[in-house]
ZAVOMI-249172 format. One record per residue (C-alpha): y, z, x; residue number from 1. Coordinates in steps of 0.02 Angstrom, whole numbers, plus 32768, in hexadecimal, padded with zeros to 4 digits. Last residue first. Layout:
<milums>
<milum><py>Y</py><pz>Z</pz><px>X</px><num>NUM</num></milum>
...
</milums>
This chain:
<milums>
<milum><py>AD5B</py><pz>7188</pz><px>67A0</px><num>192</num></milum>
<milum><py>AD65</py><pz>70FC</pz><px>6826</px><num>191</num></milum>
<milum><py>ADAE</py><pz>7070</pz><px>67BC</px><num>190</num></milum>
<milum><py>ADEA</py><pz>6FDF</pz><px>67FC</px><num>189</num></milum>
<milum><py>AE7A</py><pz>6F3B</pz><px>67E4</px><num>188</num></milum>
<milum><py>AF00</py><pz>6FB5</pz><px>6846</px><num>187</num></milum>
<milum><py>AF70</py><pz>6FEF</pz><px>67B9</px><num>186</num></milum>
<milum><py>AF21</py><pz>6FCE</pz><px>66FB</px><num>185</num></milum>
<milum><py>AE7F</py><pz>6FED</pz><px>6763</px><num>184</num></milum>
<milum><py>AEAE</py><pz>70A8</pz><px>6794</px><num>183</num></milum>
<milum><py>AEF0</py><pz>70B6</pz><px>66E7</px><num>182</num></milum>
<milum><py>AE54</py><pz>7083</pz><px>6687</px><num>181</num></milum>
<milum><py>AE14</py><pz>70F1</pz><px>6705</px><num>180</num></milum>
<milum><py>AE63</py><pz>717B</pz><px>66EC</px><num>179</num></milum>
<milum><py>AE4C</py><pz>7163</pz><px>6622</px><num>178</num></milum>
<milum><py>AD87</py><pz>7160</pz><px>663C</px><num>177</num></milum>
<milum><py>ADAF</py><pz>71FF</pz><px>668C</px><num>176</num></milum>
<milum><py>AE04</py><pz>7257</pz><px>660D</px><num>175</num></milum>
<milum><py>AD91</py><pz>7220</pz><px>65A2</px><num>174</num></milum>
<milum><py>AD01</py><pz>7278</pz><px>65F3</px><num>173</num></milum>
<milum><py>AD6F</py><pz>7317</pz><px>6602</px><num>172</num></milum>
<milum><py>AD94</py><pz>7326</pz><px>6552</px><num>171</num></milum>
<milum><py>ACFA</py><pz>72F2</pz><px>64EF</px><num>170</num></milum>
<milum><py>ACF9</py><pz>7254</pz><px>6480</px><num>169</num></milum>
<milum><py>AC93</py><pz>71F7</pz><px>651B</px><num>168</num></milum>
<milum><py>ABEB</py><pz>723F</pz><px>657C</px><num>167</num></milum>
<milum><py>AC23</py><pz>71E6</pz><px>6614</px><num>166</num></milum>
<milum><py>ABAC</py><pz>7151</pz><px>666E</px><num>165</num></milum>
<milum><py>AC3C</py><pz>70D9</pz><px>6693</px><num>164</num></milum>
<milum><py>AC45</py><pz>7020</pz><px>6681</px><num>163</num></milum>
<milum><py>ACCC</py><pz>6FCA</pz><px>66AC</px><num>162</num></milum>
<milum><py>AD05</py><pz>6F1D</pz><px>6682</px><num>161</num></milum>
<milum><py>ADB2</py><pz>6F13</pz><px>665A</px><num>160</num></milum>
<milum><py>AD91</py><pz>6ED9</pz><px>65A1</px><num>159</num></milum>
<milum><py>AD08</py><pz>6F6C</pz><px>6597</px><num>158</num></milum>
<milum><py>AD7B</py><pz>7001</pz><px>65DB</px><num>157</num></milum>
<milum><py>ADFA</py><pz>6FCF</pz><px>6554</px><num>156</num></milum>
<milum><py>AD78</py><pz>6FD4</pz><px>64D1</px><num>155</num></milum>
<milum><py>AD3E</py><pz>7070</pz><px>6509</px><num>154</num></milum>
<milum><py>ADF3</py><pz>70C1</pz><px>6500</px><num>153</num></milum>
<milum><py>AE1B</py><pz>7067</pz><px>6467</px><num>152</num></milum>
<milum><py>AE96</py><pz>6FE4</pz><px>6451</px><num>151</num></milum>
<milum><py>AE85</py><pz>6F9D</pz><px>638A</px><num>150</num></milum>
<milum><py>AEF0</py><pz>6F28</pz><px>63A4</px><num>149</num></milum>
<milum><py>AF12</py><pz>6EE1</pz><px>6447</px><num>148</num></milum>
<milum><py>AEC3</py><pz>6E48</pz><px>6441</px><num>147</num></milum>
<milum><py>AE99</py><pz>6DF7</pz><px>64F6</px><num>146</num></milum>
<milum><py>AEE7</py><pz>6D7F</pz><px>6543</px><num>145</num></milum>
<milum><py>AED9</py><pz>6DD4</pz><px>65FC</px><num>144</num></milum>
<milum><py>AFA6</py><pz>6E09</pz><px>65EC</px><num>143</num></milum>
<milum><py>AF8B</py><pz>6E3F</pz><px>654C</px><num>142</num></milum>
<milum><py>AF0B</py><pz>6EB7</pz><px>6578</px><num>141</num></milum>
<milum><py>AF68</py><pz>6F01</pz><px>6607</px><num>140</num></milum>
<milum><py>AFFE</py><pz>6F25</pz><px>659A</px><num>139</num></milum>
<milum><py>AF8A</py><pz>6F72</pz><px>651B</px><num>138</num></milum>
<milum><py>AF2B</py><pz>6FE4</pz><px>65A2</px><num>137</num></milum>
<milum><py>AFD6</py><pz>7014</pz><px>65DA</px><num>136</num></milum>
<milum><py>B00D</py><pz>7038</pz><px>652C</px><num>135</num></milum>
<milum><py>AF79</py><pz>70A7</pz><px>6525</px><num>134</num></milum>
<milum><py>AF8D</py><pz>70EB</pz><px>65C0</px><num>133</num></milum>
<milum><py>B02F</py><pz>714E</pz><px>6582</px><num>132</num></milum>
<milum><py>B097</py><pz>71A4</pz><px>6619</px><num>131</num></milum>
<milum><py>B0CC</py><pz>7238</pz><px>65BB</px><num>130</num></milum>
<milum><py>B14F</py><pz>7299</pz><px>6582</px><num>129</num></milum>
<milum><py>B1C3</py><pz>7352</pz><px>658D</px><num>128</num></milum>
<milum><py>B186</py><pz>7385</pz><px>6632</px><num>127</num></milum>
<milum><py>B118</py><pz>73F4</pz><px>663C</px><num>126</num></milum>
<milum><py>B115</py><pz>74A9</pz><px>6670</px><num>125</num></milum>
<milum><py>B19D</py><pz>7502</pz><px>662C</px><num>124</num></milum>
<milum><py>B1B8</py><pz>747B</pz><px>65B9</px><num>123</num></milum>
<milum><py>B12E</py><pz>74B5</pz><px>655A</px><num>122</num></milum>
<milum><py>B166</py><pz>7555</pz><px>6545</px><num>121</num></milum>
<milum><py>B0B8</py><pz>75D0</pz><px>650D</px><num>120</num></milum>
<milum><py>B0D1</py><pz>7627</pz><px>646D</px><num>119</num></milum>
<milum><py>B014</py><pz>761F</pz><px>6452</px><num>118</num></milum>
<milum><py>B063</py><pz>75AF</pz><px>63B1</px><num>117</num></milum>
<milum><py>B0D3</py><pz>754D</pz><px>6405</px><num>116</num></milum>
<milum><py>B064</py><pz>7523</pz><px>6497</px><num>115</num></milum>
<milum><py>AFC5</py><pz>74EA</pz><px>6415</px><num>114</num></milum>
<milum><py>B05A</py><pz>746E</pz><px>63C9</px><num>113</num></milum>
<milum><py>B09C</py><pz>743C</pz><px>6475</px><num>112</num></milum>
<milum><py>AFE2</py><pz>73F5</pz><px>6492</px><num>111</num></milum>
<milum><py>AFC2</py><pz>73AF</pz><px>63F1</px><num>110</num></milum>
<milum><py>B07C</py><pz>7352</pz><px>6403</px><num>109</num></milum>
<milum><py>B038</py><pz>7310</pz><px>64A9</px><num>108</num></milum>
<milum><py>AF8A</py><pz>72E0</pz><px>6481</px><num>107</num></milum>
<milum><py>AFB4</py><pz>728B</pz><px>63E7</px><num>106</num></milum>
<milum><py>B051</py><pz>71FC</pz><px>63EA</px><num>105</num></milum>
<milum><py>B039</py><pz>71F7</pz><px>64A8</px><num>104</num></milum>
<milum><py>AFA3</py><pz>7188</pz><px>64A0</px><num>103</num></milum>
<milum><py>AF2E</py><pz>7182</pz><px>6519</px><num>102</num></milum>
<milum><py>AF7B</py><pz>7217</pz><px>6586</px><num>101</num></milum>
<milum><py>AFF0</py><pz>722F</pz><px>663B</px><num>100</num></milum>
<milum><py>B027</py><pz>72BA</pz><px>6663</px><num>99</num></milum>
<milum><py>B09A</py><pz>72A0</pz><px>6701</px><num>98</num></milum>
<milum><py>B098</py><pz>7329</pz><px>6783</px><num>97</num></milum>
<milum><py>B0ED</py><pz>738B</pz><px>6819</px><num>96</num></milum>
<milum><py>B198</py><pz>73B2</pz><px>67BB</px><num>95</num></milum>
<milum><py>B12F</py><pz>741F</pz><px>6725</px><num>94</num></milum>
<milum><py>B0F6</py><pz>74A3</pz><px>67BA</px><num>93</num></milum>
<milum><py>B040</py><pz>74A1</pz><px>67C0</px><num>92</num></milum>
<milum><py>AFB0</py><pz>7455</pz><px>6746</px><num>91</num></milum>
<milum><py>AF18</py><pz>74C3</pz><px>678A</px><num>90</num></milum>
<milum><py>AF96</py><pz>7550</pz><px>6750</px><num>89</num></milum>
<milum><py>AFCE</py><pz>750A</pz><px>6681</px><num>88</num></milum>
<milum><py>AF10</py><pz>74E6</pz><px>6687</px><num>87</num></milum>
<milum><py>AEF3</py><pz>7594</pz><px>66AD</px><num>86</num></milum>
<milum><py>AF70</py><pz>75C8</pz><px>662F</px><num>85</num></milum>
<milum><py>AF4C</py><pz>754B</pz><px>65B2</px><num>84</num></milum>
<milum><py>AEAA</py><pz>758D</pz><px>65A6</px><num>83</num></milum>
<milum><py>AEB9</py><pz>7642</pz><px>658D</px><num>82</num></milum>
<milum><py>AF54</py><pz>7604</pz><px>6507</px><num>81</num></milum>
<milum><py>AEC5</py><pz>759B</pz><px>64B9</px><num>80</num></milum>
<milum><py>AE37</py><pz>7624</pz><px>6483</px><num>79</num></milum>
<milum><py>ADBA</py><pz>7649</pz><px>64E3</px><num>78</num></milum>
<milum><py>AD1A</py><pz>7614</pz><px>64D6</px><num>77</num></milum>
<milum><py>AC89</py><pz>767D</pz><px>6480</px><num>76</num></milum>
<milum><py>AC70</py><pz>7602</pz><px>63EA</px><num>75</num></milum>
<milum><py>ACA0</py><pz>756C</pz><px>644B</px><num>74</num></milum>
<milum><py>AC02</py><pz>7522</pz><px>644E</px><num>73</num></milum>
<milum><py>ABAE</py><pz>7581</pz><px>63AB</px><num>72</num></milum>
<milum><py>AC36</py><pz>7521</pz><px>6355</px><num>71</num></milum>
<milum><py>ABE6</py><pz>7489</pz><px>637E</px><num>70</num></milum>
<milum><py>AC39</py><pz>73FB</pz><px>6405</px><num>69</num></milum>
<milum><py>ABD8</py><pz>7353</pz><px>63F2</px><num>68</num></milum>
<milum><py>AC83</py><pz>72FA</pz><px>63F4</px><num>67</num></milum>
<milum><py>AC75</py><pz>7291</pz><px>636F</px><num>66</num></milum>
<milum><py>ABE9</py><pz>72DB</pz><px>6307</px><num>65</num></milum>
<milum><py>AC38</py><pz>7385</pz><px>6323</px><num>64</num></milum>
<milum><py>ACCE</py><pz>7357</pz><px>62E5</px><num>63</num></milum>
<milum><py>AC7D</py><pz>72F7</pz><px>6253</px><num>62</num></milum>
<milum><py>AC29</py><pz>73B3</pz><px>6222</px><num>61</num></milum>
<milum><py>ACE1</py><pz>73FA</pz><px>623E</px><num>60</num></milum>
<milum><py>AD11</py><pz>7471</pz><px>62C2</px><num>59</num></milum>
<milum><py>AD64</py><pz>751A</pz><px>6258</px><num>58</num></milum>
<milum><py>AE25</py><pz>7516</pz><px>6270</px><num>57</num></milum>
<milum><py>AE9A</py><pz>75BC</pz><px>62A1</px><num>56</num></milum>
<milum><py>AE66</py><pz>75F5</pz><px>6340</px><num>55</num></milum>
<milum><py>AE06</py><pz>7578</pz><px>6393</px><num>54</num></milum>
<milum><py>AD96</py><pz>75A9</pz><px>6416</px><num>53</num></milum>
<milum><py>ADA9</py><pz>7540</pz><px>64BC</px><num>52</num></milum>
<milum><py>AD41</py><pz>74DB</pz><px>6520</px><num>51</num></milum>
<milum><py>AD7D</py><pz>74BE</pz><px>65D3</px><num>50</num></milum>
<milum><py>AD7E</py><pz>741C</pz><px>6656</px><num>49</num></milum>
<milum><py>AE04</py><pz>7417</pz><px>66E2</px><num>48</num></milum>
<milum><py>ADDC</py><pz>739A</pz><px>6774</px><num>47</num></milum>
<milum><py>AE3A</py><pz>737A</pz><px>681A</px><num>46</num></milum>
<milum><py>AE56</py><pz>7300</pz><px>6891</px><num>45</num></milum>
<milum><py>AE2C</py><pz>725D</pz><px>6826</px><num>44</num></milum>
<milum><py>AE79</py><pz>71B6</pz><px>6897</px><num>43</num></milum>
<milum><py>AF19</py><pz>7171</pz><px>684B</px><num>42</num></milum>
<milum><py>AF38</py><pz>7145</pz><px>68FE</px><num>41</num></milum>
<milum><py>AFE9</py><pz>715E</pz><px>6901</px><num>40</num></milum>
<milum><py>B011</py><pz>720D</pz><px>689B</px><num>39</num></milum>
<milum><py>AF59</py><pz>723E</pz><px>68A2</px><num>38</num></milum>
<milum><py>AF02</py><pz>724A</pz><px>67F9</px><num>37</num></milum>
<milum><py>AEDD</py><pz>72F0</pz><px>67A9</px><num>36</num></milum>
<milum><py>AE6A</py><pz>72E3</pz><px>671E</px><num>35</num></milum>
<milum><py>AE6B</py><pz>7358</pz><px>6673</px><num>34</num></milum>
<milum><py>AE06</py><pz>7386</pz><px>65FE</px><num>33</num></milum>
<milum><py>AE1F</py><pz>7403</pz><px>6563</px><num>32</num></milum>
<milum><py>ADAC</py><pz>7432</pz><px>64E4</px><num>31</num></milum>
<milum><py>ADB3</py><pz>7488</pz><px>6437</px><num>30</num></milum>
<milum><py>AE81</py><pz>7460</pz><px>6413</px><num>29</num></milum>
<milum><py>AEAB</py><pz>749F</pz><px>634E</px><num>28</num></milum>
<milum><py>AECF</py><pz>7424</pz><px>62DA</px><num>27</num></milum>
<milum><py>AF34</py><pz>7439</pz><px>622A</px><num>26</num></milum>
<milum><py>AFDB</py><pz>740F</pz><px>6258</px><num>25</num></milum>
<milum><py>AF8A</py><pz>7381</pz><px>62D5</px><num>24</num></milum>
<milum><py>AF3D</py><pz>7326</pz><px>6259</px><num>23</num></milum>
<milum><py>AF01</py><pz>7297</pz><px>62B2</px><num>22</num></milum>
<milum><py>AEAF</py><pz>723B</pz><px>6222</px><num>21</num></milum>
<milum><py>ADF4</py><pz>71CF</pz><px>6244</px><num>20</num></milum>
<milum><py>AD86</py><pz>725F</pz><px>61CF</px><num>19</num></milum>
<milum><py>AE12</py><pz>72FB</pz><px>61A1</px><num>18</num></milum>
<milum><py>ADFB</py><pz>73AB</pz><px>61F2</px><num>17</num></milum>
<milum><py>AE26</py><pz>739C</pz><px>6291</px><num>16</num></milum>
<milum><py>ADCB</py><pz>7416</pz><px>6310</px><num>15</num></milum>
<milum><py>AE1A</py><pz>73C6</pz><px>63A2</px><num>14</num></milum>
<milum><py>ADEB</py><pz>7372</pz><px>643D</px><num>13</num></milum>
<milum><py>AE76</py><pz>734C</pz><px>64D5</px><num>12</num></milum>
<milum><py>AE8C</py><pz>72D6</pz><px>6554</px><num>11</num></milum>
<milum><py>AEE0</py><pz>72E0</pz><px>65F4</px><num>10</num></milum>
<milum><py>AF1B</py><pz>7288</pz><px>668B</px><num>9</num></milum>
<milum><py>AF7E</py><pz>72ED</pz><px>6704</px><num>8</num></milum>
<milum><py>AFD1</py><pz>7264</pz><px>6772</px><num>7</num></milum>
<milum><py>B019</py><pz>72A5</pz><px>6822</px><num>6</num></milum>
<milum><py>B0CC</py><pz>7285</pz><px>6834</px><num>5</num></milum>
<milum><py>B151</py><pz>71F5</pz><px>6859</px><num>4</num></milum>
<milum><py>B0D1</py><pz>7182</pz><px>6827</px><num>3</num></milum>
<milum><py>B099</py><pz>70EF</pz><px>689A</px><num>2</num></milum>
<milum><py>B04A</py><pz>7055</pz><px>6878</px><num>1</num></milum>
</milums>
């Protein structure tokens, strides 16, 4: 397979403040990580990994529990725009990548919501969607008979058979385990 660009995979944390809801509105971003796949080997060149401070949302206990990040972690971080503009320059120019997430319905919007209020354009640097692994994952499911409800990033990497040691639910671990869900979707291997 080959993409017209280099893949920038990326997951995002967030301080959320409701058990199993996504509430973007009322989520700040705590810890970003990315992977940087190569346009036709989908091998990782690059690596981006950063707590950040929230600005307007406290981390929540089940936050914590989830992602084992503590307030004292990102206590003397700095806060997202800091972030987003070195991840905005590891990145590049907008017309040399693909983002690519587990489920574009979070991630992204989370991600233009923490630009809009920094003041940062979003489309300045990225382009306006997503490749979605998640519906990759799904179509890759079906295909091997299995069910595709449910589709989690671990139970995704399970059904294909991989086994990774990564410290899952925080940013740059997932982002991997998404590369290679990717990186097998493609070529039938993962090398994450």
């Amino acid at each position: 397979m080959r993409y017209s660009t280099d893949i920038v995979v990326l997951d995002l944390e967030a301080t959320c403040p409701e058990r199993d809801t996504n509430t973007i509105e009322r989520s700040n971003i705590i810890d970003v990580g990315a992977v940087r796949l190569d346009r036709q080997t989908l091998e990782v060149t690059g690596v981006f990994s950063e707590l950040v401070r929230p600005r307007d949302f406290a981390i929540f206990p089940h936050i914590t529990e989830f992602t084992g990040i503590t307030p004292e972690m990102v206590a003397d971080k700095e806060t997202f725009d800091h972030v987003a503009e070195r991840f905005v320059h590891w990145c590049g120019p907008r017309n040399k990548l693909t983002l690519a997430v587990f489920g574009a319905y979070y991630d992204v919007p989370l991600l233009r919501k923490e630009f809009d209020a920094f003041g940062i354009e979003f489309r300045k640097h990225f382009v306006g969607t997503a490749l979605d692994i998640r519906a990759l994952a799904m179509v890759w499911l079906a295909e091997h008979h299995h069910d595709t409800s449910g589709v989690t990033v671990e139970r995704t990497l399970q059904k294909m058979g991989l086994t990774l040691d990564l410290d899952f639910h925080r940013a740059v671990a997932d982002a991997r385990a998404e590369a290679a869900i990717l990186q097998f979707f493609h070529f039938g291997r993962a090398s994450v």
